[in-house]
C-alpha positions as CSV (number, residue, x, y, z in Angstrom):
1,X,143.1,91.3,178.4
2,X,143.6,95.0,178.6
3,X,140.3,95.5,179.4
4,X,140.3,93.3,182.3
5,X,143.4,94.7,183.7
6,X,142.2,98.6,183.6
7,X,139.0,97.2,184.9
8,X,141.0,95.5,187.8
9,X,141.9,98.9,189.2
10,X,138.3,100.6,188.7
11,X,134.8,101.2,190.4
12,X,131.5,100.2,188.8
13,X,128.6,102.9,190.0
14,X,127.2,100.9,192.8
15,X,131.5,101.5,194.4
16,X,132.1,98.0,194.2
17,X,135.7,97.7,193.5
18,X,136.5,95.4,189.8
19,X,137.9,92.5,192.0
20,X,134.8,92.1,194.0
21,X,132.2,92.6,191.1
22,X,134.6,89.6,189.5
23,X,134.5,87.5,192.7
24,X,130.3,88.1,193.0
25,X,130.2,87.2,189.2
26,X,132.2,84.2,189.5
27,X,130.2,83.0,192.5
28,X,127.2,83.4,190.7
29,X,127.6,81.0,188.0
30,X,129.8,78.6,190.1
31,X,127.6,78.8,193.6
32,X,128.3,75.2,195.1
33,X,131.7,73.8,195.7
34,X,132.7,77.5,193.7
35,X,136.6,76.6,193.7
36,X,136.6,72.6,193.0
37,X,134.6,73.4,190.6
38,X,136.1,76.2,188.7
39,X,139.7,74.1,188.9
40,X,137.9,71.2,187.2
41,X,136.3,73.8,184.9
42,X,139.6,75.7,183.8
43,X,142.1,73.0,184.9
44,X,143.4,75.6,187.4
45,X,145.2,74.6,190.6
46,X,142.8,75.0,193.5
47,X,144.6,77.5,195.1
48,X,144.5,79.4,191.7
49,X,140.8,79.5,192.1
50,X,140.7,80.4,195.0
51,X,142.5,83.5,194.3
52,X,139.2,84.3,191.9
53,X,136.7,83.3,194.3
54,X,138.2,85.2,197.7
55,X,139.9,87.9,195.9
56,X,138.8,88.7,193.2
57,X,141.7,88.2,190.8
58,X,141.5,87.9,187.4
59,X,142.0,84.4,185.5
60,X,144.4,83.8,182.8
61,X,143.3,84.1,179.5
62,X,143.2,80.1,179.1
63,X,141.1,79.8,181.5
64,X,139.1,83.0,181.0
65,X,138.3,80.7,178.0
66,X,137.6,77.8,179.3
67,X,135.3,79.4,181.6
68,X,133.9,81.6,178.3
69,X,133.1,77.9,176.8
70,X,131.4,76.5,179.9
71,X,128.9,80.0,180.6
72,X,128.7,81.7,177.2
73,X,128.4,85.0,176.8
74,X,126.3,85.8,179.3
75,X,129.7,85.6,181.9
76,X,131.4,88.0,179.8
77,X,128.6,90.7,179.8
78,X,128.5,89.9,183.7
79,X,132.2,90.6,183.8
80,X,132.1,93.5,181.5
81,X,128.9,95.3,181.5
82,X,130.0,98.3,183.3
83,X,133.2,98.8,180.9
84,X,130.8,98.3,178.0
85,X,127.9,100.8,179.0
86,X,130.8,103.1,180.0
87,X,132.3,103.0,175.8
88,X,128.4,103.1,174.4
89,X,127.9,106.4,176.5
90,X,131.6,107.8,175.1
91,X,130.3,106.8,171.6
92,X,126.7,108.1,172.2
93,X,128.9,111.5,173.1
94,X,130.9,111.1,170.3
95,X,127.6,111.1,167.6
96,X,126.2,113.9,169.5
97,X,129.4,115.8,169.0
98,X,130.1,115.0,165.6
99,X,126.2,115.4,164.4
100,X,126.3,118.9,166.4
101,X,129.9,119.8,163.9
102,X,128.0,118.7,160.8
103,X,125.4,120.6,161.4
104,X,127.0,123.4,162.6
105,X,129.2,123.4,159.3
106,X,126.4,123.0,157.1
107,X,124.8,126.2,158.4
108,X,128.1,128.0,157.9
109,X,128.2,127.0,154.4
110,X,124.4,127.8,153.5
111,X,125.2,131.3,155.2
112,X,128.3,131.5,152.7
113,X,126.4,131.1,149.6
114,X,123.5,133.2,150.6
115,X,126.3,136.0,151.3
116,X,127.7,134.9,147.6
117,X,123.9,135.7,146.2
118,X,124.8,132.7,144.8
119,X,121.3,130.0,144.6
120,X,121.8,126.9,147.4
121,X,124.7,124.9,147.1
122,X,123.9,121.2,147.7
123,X,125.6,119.2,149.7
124,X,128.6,117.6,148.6
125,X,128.1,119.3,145.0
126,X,132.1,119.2,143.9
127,X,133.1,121.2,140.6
128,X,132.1,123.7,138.1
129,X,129.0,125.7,140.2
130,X,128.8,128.4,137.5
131,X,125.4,128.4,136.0
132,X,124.6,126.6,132.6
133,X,124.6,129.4,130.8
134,X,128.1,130.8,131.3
135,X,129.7,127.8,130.4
């Protein structure tokens, strides 16, 4: 529900505001009789349904399910595909970053044993690196 609240208050890229792209979806799945037929959907009041339809508010969490069990899953990614493109890019910045850190750490360790005359440390090698013969 979190979700749905920040996303209230938020943009998608094409500037819709969240309330509208949650009024457009709703209208979508529901397009005749949209209201009657979300309150006999949901077992909302009418009025409550309205709410979702004119303004865009955002349904309780009973009948966000209800409405889950009626459309699947394809009404959630409707709802939520902007806020869930928006976390995969975060993440695909986060892999970047992280792969980049690796990387850059791995170098830094290879330079450090060349500098050591020392032969290649492998990666992740833990213990005694003195050769065979001076054990």
């Amino acid at each position: 529900m979190e979700l749905a609240m920040r996303q209230s208050s938020q943009k998608n890229p094409d500037g819709m505001e969240a309330d509208e792209v949650t009024r457009d979806v709703l209208r979508t799945y529901v397009p005749q009789g949209t209201q009657k037929r979300l309150a006999r959907l949901t077992g909302a009041k009418l009025s409550t349904t309205e709410g979702w339809v004119q303004k865009g508010s955002w349904p309780q969490r009973k009948h966000l399910g209800a409405l889950v069990r009626e459309f699947g899953a394809d009404l959630l990614l409707a709802l939520f595909a902007q806020e869930i493109e928006d976390h995969e890019a975060r993440l695909d910045r986060d892999i970047a970053r992280l792969e980049a850190q690796k990387a850059a750490s791995e170098a830094r360790r290879k330079a450090a044993a060349r500098r050591q005359g020392m032969a290649q440390i492998p990666s992740g090698t833990q213990g005694d690196l003195r050769p065979d013969n001076d054990r």
